[in-house]
C-alpha positions in Angstrom: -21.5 -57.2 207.2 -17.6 -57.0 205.5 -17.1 -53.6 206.7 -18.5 -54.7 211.1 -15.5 -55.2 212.2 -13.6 -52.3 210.7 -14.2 -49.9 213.7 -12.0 -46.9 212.0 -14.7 -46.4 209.9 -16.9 -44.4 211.8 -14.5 -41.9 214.5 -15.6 -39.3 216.8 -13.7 -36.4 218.4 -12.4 -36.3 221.6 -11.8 -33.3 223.6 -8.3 -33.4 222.9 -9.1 -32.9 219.0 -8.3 -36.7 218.5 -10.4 -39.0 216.7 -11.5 -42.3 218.1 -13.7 -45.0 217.0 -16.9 -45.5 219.8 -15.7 -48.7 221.3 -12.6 -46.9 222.5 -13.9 -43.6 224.0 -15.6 -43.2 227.7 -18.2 -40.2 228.8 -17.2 -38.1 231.8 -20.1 -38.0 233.9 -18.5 -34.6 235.9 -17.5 -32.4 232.5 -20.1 -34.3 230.0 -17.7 -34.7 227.9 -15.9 -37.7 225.5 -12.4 -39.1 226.6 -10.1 -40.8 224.7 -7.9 -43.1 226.9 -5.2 -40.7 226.3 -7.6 -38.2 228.5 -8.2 -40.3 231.1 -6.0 -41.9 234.0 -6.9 -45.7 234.2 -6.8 -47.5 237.7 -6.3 -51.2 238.7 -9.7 -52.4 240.3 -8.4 -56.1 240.7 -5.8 -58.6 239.2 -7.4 -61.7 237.6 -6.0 -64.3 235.3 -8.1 -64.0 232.0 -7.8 -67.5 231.3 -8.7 -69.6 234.7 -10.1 -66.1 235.8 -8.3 -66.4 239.4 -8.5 -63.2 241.5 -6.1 -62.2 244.0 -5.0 -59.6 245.7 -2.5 -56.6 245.1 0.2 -57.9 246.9 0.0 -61.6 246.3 -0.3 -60.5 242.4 3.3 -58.6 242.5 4.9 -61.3 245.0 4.0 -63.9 241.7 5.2 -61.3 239.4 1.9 -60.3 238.2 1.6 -63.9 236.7 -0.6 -66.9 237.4 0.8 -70.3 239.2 -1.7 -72.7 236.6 -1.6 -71.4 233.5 0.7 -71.6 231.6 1.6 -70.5 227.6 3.2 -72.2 225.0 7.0 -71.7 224.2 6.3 -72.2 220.0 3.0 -70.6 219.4 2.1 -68.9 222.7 -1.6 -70.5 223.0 -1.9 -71.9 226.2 -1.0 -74.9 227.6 -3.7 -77.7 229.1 -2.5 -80.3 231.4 -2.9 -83.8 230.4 -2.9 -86.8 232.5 -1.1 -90.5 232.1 -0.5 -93.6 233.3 3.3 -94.5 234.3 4.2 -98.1 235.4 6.6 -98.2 238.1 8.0 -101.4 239.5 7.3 -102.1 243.3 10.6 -102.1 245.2 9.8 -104.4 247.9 8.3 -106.6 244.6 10.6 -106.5 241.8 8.1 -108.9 239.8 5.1 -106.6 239.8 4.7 -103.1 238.6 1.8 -100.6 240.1 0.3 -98.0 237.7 1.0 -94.1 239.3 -0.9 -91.1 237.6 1.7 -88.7 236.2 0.4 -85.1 234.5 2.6 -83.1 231.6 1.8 -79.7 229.8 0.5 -80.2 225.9 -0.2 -77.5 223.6 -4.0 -78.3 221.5 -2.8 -76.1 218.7 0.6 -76.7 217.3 0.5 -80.2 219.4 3.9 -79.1 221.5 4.3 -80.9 224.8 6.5 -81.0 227.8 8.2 -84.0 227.3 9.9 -82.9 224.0 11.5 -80.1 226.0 12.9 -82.6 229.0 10.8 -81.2 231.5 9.4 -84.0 233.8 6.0 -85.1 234.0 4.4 -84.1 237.8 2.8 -86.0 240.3 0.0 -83.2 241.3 -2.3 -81.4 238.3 -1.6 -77.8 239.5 1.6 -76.1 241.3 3.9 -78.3 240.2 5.6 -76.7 237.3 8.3 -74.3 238.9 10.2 -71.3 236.9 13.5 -72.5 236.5 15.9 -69.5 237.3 18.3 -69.0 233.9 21.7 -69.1 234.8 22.5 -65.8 233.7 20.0 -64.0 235.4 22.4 -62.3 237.7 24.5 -61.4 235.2 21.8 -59.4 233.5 20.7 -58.0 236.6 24.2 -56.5 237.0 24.1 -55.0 233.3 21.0 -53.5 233.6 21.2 -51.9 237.2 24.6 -50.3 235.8 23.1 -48.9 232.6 20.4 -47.8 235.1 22.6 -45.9 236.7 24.7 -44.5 233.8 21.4 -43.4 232.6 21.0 -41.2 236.2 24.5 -39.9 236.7 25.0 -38.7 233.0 21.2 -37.0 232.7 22.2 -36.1 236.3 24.8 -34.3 235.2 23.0 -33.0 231.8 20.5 -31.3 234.2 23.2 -29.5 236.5 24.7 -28.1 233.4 21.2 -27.0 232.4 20.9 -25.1 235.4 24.1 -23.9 235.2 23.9 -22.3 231.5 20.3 -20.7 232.5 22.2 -18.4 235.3 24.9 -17.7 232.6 25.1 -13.8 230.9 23.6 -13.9 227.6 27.4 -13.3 225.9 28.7 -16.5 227.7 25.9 -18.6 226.2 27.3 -17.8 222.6 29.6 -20.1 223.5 29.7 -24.0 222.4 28.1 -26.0 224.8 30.7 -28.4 224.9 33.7 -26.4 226.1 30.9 -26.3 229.4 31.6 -30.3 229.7 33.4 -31.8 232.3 35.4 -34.9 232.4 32.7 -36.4 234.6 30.3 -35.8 231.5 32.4 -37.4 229.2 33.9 -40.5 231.2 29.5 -40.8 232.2 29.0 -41.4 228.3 31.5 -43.4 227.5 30.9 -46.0 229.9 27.1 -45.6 228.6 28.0 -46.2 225.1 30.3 -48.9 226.5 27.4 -51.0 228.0 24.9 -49.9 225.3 27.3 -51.1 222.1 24.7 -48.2 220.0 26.1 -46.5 217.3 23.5 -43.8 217.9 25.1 -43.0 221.0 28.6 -43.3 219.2 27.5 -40.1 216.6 25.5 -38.4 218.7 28.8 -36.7 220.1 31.5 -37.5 218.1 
């Protein structure tokens, strides 16, 4: 019984000379053979939440960002988050001596006991849908970074590959040559700005 969870014990061999434990492999019904899932090519049947187990479609999945609108995980210990419901008091306006009791809802964690109100976030008058992402302020700015280091990453590989081609069609006595004296100044100014935005010393030593 110690040793039932310890799947590694006991391994078969895939066809790729790999060994897997049984609860990780699948049999190919058209080569009768074991596959690893390094074999096979896995395919999205539907997208679910695997908490509140809400299907939807494809498209509604990737217009949410492939998350769910309900559920919703803790910020301190990642379990995730139940809503709770309260009583607020709120004094009538037209009645300034009487108050009227309105149902509010807030997020509370059952496991390390973290709730929305320590955070500031306001309680909401409707159990579901109400809590919205809040867009960070420098989401734009990080946007801009990582589009540009994108496409550093294209023009200098670019680049890399058009020398690539260029060296392969080259007489066997030129290629004796150092590759760098083959650089331009496109390839150079490419990688600078690329270690610029980076800040990685790997880059930094990789051609100095």
């Amino acid at each position: 019984m110690a040793t039932y969870l310890e799947l590694d014990k006991c391994t078969l061999l895939c066809s790729c000379k790999q060994t897997n434990p049984l609860c990780t492999l699948y049999f190919c019904r058209h080569c009768l053979c074991l596959r690893c899932p390094n074999c096979v090519s896995h395919e999205v049947d539907s997208y679910y939440c695997p908490n509140c187990l809400e299907n939807m479609a494809s498209a509604e999945a990737k217009m949410r960002k492939h998350r769910c609108g309900n559920c919703f995980d803790c910020p301190s210990c990642g379990h995730t988050l139940s809503t709770r419901a309260t009583a607020v008091v709120h004094a009538k306006p037209d009645e300034p001596g009487r108050t009227t009791a309105q149902k509010a809802y807030f997020l509370a964690c059952g496991f390390c006991r973290w709730i929305t109100r320590d955070s500031g976030i306001p309680d909401q008058q409707q159990a579901a849908g109400g809590w919205q992402e809040k867009i960070s302020p420098h989401f734009k700015r990080v946007c801009s970074k990582l589009y540009l280091v994108l496409l550093l990453y294209v023009c200098y590989f670019g680049l890399i590959f058009d020398y690539c081609i260029e060296f392969s069609m080259m007489e066997p006595i030129a290629r004796n040559h150092d590759f760098r004296d083959y650089y331009t100044k496109d390839h150079y100014l490419c990688f600078y700005c690329l270690v610029r935005c980076l800040d990685c010393s790997v880059f930094r030593f990789f051609y100095y």
